[in-house]
ChimeraX commands (.cxc) that place a marker at each C-alpha (Angstrom):
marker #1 position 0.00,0.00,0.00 radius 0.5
marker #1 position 2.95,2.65,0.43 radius 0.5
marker #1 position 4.78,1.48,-2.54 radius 0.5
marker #1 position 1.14,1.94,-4.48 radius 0.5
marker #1 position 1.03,5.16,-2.84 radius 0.5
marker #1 position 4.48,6.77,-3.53 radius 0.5
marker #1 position 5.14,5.23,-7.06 radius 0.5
marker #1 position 1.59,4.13,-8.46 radius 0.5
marker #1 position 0.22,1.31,-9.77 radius 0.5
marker #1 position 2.59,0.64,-12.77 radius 0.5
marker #1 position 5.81,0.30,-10.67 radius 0.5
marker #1 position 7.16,-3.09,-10.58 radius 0.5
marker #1 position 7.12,-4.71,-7.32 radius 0.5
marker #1 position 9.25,-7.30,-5.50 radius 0.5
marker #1 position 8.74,-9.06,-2.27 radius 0.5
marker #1 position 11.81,-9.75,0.07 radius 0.5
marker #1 position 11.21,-12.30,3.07 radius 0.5
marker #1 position 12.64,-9.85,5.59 radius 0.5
marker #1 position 13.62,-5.97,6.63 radius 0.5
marker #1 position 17.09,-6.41,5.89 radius 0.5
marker #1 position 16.58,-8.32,2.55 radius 0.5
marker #1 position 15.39,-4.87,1.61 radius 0.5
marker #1 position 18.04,-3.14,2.40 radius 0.5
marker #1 position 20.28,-5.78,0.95 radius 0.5
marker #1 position 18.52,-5.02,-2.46 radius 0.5
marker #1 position 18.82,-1.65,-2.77 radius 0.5
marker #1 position 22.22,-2.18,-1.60 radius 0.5
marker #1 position 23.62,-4.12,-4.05 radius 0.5
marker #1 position 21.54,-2.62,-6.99 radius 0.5
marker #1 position 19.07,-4.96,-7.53 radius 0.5
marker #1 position 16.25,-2.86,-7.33 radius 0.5
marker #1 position 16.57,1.28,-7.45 radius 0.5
marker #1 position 14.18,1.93,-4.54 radius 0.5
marker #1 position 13.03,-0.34,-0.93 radius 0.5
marker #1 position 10.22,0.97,0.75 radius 0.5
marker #1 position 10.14,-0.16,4.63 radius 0.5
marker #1 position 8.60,0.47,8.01 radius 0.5
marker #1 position 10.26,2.07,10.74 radius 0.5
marker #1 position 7.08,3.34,12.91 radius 0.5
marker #1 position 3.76,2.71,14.21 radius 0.5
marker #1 position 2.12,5.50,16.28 radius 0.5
marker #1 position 0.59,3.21,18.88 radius 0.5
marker #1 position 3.52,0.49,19.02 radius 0.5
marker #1 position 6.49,2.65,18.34 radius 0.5
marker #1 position 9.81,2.26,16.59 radius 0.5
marker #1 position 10.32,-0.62,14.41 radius 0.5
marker #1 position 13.65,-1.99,16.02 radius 0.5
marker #1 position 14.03,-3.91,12.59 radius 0.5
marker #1 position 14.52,-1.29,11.16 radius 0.5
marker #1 position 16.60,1.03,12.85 radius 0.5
marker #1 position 19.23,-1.34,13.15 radius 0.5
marker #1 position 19.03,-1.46,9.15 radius 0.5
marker #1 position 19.61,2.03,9.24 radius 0.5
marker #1 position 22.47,1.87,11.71 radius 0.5
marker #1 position 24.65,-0.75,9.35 radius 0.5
marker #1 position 23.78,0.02,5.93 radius 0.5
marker #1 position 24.74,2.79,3.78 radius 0.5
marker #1 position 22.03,3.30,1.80 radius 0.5
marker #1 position 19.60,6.97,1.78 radius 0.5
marker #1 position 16.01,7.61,3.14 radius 0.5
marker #1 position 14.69,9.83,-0.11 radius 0.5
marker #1 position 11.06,10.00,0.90 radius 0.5
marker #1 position 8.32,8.68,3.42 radius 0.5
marker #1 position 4.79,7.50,3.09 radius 0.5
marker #1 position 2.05,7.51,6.44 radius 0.5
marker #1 position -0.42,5.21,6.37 radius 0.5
marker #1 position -3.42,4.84,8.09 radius 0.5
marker #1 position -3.70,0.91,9.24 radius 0.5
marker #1 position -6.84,-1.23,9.56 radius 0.5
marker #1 position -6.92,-4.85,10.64 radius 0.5
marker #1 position -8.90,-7.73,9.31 radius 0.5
marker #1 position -9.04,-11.17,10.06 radius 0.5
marker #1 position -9.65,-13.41,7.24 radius 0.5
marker #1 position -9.31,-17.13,5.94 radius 0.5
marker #1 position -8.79,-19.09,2.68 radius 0.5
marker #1 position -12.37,-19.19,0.97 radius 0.5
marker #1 position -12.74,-22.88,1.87 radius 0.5
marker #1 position -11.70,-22.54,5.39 radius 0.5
marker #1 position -14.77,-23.18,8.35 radius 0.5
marker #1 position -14.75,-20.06,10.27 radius 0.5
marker #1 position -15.23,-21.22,13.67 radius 0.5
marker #1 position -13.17,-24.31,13.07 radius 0.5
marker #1 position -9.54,-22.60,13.15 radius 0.5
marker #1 position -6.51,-23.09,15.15 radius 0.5
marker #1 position -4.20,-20.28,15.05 radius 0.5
marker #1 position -4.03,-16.46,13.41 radius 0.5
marker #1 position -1.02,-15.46,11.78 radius 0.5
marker #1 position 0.61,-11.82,11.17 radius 0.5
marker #1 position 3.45,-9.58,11.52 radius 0.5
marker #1 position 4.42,-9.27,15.63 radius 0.5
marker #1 position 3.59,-5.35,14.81 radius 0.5
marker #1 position 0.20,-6.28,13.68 radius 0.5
marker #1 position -0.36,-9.03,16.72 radius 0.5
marker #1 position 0.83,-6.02,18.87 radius 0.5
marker #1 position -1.94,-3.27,17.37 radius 0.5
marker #1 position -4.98,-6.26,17.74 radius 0.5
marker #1 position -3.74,-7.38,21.34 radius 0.5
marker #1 position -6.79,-6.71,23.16 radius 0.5
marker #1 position -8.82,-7.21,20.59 radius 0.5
marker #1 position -7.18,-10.95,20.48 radius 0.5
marker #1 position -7.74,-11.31,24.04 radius 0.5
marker #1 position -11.37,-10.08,24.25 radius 0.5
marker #1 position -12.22,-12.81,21.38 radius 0.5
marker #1 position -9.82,-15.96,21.16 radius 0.5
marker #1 position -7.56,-15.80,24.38 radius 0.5
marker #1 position -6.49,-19.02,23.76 radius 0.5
marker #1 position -5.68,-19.14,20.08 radius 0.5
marker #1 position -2.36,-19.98,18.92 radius 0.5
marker #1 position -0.27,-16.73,17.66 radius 0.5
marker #1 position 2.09,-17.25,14.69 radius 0.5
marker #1 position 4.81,-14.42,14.46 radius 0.5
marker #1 position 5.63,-13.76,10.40 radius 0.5
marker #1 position 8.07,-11.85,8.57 radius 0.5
marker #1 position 5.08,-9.49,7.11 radius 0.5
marker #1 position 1.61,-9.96,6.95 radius 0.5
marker #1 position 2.01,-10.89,3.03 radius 0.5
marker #1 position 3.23,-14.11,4.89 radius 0.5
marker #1 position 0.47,-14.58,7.27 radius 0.5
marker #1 position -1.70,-14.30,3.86 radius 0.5
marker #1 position 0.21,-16.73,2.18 radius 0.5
marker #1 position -0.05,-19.28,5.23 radius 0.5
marker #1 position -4.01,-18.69,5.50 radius 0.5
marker #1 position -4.39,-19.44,1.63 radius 0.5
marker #1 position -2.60,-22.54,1.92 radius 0.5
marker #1 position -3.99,-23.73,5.15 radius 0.5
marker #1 position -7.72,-23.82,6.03 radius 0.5
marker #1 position -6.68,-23.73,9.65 radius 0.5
marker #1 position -4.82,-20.48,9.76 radius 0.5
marker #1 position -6.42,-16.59,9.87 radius 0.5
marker #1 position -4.53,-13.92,8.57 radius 0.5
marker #1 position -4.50,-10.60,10.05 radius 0.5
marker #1 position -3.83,-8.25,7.31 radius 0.5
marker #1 position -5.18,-5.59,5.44 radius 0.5
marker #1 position -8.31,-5.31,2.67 radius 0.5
marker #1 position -5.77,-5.47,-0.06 radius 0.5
marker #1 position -3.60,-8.43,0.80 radius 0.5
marker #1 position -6.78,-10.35,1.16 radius 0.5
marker #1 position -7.65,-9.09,-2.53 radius 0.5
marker #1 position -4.31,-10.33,-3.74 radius 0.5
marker #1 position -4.36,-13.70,-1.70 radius 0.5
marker #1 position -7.94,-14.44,-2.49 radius 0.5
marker #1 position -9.01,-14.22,0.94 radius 0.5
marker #1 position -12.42,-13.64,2.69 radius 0.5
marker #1 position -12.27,-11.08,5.70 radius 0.5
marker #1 position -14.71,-12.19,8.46 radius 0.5
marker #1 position -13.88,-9.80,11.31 radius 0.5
marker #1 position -13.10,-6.11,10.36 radius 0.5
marker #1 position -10.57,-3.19,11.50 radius 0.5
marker #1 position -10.21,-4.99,14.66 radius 0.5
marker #1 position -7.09,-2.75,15.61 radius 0.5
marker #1 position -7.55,-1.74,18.92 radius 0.5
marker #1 position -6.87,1.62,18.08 radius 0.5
marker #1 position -8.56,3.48,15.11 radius 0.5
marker #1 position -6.26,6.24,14.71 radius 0.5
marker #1 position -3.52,3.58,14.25 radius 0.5
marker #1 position -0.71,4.92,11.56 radius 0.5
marker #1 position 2.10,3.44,10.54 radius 0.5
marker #1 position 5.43,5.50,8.67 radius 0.5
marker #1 position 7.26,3.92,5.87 radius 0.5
marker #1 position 10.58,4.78,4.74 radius 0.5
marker #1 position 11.37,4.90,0.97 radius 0.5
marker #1 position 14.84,3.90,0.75 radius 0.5
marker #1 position 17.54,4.60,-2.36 radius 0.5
marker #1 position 21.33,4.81,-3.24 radius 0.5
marker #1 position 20.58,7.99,-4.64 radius 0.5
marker #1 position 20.23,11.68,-2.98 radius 0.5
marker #1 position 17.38,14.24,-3.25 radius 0.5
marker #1 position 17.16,17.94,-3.95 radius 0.5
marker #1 position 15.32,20.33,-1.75 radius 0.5
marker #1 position 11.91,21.23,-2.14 radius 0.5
marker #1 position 11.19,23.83,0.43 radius 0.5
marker #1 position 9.26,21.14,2.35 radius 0.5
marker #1 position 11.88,18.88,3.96 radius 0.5
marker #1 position 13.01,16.99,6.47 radius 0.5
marker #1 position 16.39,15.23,7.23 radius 0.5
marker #1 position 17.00,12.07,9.31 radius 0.5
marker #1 position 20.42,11.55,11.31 radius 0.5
marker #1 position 22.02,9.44,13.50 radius 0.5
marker #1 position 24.37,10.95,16.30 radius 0.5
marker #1 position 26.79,8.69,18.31 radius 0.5
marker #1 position 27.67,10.78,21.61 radius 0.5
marker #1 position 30.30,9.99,24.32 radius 0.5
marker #1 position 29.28,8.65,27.61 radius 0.5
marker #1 position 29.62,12.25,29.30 radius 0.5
marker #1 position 27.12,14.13,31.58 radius 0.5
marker #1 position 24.82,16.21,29.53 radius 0.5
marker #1 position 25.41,14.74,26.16 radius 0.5
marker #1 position 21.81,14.94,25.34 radius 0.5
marker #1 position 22.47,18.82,25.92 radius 0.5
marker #1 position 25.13,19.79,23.81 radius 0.5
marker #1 position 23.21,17.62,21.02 radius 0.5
marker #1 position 20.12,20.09,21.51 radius 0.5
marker #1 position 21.51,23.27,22.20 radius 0.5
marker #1 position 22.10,23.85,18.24 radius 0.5
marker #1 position 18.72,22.90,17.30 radius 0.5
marker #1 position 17.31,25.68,20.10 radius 0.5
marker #1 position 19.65,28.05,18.83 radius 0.5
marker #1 position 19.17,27.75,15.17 radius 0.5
marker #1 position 15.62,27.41,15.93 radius 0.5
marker #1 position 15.78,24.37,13.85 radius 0.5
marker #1 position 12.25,22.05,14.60 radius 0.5
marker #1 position 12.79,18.69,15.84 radius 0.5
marker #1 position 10.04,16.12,14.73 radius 0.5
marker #1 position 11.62,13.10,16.35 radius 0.5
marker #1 position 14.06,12.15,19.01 radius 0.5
marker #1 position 14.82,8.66,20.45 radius 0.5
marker #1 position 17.43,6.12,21.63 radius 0.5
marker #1 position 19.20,2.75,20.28 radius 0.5
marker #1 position 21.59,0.78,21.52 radius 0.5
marker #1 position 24.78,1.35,19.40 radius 0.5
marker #1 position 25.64,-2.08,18.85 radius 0.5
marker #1 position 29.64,-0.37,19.27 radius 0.5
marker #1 position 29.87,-1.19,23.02 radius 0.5
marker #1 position 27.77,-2.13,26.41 radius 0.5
marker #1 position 25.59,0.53,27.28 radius 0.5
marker #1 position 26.68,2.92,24.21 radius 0.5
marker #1 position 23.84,4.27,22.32 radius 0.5
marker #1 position 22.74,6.08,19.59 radius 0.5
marker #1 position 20.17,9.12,18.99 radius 0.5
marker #1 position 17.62,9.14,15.73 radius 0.5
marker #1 position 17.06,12.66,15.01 radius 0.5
marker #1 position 14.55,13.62,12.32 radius 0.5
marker #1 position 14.44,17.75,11.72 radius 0.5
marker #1 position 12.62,19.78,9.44 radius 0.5
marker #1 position 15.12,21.01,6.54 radius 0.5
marker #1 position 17.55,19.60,3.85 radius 0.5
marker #1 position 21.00,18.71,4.28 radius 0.5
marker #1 position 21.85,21.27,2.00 radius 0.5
marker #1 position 20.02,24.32,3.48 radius 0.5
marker #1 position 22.27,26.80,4.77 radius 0.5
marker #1 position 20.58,27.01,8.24 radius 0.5
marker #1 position 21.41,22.86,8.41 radius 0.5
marker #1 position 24.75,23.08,6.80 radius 0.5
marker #1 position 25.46,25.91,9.84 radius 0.5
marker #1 position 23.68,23.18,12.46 radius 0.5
marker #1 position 26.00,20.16,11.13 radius 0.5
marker #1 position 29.24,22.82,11.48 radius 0.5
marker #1 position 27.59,23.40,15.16 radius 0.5
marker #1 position 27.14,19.24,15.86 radius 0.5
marker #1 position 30.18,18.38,14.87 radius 0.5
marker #1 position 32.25,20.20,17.87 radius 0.5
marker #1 position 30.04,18.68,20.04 radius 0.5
marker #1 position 29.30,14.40,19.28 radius 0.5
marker #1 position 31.27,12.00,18.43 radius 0.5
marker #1 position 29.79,11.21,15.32 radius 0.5
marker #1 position 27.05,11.87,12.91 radius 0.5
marker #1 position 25.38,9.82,10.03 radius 0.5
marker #1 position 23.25,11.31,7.51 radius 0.5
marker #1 position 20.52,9.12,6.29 radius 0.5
marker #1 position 18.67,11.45,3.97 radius 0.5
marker #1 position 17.19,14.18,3.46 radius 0.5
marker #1 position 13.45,13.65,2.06 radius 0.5
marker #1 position 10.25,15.46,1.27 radius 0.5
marker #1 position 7.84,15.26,3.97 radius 0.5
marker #1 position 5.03,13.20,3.61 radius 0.5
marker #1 position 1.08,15.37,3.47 radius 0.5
marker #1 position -0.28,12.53,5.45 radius 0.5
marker link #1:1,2 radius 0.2
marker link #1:2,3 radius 0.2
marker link #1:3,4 radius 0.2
marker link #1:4,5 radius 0.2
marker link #1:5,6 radius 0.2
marker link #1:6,7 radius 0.2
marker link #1:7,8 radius 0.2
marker link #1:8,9 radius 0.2
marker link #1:9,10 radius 0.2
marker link #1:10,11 radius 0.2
marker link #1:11,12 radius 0.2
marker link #1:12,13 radius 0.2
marker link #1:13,14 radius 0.2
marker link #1:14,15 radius 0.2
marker link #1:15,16 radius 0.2
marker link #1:16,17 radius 0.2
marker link #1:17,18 radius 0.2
marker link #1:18,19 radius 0.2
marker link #1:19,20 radius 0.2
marker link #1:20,21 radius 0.2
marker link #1:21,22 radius 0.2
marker link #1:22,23 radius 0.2
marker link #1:23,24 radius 0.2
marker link #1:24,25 radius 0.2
marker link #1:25,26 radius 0.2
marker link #1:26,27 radius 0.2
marker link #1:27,28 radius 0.2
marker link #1:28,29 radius 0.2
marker link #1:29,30 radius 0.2
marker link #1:30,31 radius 0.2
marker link #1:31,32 radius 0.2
marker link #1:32,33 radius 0.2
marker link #1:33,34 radius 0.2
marker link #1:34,35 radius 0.2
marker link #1:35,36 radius 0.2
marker link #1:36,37 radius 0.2
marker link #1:37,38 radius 0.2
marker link #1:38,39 radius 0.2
marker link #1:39,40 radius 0.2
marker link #1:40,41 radius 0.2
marker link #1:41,42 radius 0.2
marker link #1:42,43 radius 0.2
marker link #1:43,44 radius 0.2
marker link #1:44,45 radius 0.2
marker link #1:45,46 radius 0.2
marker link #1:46,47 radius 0.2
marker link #1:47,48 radius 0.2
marker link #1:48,49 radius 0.2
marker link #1:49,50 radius 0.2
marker link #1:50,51 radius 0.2
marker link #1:51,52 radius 0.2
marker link #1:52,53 radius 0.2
marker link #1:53,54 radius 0.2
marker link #1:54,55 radius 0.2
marker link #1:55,56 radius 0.2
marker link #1:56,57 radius 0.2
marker link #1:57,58 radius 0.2
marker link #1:58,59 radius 0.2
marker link #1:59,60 radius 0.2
marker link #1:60,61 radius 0.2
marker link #1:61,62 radius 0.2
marker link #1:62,63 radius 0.2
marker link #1:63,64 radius 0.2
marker link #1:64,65 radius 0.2
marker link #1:65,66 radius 0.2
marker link #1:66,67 radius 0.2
marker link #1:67,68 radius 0.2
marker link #1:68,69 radius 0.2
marker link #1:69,70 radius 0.2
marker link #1:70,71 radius 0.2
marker link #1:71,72 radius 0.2
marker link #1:72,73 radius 0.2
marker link #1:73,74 radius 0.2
marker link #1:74,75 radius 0.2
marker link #1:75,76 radius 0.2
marker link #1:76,77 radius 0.2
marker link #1:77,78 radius 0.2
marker link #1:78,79 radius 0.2
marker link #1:79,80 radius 0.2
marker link #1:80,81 radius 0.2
marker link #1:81,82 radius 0.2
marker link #1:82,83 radius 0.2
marker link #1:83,84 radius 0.2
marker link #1:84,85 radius 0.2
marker link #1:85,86 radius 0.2
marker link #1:86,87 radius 0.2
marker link #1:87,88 radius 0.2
marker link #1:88,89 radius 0.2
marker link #1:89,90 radius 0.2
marker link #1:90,91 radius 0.2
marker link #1:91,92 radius 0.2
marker link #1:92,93 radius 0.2
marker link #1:93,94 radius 0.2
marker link #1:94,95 radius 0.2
marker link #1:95,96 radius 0.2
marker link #1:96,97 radius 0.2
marker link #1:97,98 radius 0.2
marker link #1:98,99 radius 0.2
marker link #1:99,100 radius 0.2
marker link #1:100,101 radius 0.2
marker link #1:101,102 radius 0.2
marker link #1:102,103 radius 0.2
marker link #1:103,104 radius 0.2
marker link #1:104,105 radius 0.2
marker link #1:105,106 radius 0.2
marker link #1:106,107 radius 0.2
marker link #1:107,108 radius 0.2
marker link #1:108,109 radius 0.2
marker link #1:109,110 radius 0.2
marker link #1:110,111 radius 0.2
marker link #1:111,112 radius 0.2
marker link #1:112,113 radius 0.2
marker link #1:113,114 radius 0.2
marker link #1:114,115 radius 0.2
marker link #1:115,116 radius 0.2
marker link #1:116,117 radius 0.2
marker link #1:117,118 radius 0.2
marker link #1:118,119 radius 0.2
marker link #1:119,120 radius 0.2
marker link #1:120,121 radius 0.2
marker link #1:121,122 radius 0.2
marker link #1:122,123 radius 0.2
marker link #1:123,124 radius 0.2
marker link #1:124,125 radius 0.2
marker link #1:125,126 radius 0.2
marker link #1:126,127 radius 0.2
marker link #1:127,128 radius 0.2
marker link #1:128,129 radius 0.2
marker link #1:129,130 radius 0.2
marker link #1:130,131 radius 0.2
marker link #1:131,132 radius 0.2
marker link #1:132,133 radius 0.2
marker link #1:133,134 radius 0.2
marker link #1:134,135 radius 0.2
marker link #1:135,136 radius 0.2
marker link #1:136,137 radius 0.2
marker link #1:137,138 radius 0.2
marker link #1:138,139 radius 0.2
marker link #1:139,140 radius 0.2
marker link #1:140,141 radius 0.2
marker link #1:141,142 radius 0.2
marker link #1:142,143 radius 0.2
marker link #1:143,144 radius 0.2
marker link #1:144,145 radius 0.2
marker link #1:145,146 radius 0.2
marker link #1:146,147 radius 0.2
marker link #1:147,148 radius 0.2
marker link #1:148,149 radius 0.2
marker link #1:149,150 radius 0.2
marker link #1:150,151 radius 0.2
marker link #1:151,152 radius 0.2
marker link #1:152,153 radius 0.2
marker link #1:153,154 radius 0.2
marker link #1:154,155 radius 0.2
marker link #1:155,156 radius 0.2
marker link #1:156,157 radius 0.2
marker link #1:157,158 radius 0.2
marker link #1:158,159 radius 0.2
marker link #1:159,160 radius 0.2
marker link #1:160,161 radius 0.2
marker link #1:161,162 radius 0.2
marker link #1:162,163 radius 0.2
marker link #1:163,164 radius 0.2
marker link #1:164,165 radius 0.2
marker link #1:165,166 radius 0.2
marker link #1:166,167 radius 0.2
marker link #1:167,168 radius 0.2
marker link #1:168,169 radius 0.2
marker link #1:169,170 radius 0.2
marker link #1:170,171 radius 0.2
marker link #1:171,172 radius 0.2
marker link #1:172,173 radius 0.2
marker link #1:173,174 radius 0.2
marker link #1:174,175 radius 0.2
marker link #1:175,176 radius 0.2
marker link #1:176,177 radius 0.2
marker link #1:177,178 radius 0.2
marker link #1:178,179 radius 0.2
marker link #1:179,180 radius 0.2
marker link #1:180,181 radius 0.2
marker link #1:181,182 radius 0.2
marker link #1:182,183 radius 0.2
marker link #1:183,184 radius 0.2
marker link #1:184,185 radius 0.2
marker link #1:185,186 radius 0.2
marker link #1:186,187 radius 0.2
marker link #1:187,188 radius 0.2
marker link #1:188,189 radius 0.2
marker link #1:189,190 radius 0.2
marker link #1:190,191 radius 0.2
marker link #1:191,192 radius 0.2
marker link #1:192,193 radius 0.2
marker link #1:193,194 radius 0.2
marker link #1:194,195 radius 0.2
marker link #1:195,196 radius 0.2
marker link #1:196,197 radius 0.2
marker link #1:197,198 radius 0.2
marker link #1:198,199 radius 0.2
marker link #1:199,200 radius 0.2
marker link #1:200,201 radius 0.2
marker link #1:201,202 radius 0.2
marker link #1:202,203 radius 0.2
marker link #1:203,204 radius 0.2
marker link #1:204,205 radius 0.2
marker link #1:205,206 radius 0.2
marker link #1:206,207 radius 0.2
marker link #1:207,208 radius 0.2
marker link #1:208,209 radius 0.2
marker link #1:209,210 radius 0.2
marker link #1:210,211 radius 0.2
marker link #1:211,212 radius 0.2
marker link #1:212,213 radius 0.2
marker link #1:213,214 radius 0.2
marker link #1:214,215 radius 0.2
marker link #1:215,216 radius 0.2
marker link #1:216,217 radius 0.2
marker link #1:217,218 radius 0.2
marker link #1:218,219 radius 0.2
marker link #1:219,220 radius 0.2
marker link #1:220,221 radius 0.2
marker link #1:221,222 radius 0.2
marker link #1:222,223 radius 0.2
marker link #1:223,224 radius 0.2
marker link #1:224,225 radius 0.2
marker link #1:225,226 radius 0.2
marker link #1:226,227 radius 0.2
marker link #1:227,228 radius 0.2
marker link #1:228,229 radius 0.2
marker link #1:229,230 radius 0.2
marker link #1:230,231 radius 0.2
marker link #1:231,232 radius 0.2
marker link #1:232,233 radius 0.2
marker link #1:233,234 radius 0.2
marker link #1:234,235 radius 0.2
marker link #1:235,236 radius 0.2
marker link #1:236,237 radius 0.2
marker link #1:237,238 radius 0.2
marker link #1:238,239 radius 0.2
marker link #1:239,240 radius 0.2
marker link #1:240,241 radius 0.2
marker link #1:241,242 radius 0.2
marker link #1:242,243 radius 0.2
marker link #1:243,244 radius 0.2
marker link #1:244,245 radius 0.2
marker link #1:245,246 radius 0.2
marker link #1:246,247 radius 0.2
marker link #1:247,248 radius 0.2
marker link #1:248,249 radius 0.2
marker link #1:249,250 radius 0.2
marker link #1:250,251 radius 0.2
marker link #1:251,252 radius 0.2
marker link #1:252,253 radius 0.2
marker link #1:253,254 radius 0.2
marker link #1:254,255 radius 0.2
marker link #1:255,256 radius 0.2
marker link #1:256,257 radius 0.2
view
């Protein structure tokens, strides 16, 4: 649904088994764009994900939101009430928890790589549900029997449109970094300080382990501008005195959603 969304209908489209078989693609130049999800506004980051971001080299160039609704649905020649487990993406088992709970507390969960897995699974076992959206049961030749059972209906998920390539500014940007810091009282402070006095909008802020040492972590920034706006150039000048190290990941136009 985000690839539809950013490229259209015509694009050609290719399914990897995993997160980081997308980024492998693009990687290594077997497809020109990945499109990915890093995260959900009820569940949060997409750990998946940022790790992705933290090894490989390739560029976020745009983002997609998406507002996500749940079904449950079976193979057409499946017996509804004769079923012994659901199957979907942990995000998606995460988003229908109490729904889950309030309606088969006892059901067996299957944890997938996507929920384009938990479709195939339902259409080739009559046992299995899928949770999954309206349009992976169109493409699986599912039926949906329960509807937008997410437990919360102003559930949205981000996507990440990943490339080798770079974008120009279009006066409506924003630019996603990674900043490794030192383990030094008021770290956090010295990374801030240029965004308050630049006045420089932060739209996200959070923490991952760095994966460099015990207890070493890393911040996600995302900031309204382009890398190669003055004001940011001036705020990268400003960053650099102060971390240890910073990681571009692209500069992007920001999605209307």
């Amino acid at each position: 649904m985000a690839v539809i969304k950013h490229f259209g209908n015509d694009c050609e489209q290719r399914d990897c088994p995993t997160i980081d078989d997308v980024f492998f693609a693009v990687g290594n130049g077997r497809v020109d764009f990945g499109v990915v999800p890093v995260e959900n506004s009820t569940e949060g980051a997409v750990n998946n994900t940022q790790d992705c971001l933290i090894d490989s080299e390739v560029r976020i160039v745009g983002e997609e939101i998406l507002p996500i609704e749940h079904n449950l649905m079976f193979s057409k020649v499946a017996e509804f009430e004769n079923f012994s487990a659901i199957a979907s993406h942990k995000q998606s088992l995460a988003q229908c928890r109490k729904w889950l709970q309030e309606n088969y507390p006892k059901i067996r969960l299957i944890e997938c790589g996507s929920n384009a897995e938990a479709a195939k699974l339902a259409q080739d076992d009559a046992s299995i549900g899928a949770i999954a959206s309206e349009l992976a049961a169109s493409i699986y030749g599912l039926e949906v029997k329960r509807s937008k059972i997410q437990d919360l209906h102003h559930n949205r998920t981000r996507f990440l449109v990943l490339s080798n390539s770079e974008t120009e500014p279009t006066g409506n940007d924003k630019t996603s970094i990674l900043i490794y810091t030192e383990n030094k009282p008021g770290a956090l402070f010295r990374i801030l300080e240029p965004f308050e006095n630049l006045q420089i909008s932060l739209t996200k802020i959070e923490t991952r382990p760095s994966k460099k040492e015990a207890w070493a972590y890393v911040f996600f920034i995302d900031f309204e501008g382009h890398i190669k706006d003055a004001k940011v150039q001036n705020l990268f000048n400003r960053l650099n005195a102060s971390t240890a190290e910073i990681k571009v990941l692209g500069s992007y136009s920001i999605s209307l959603s």
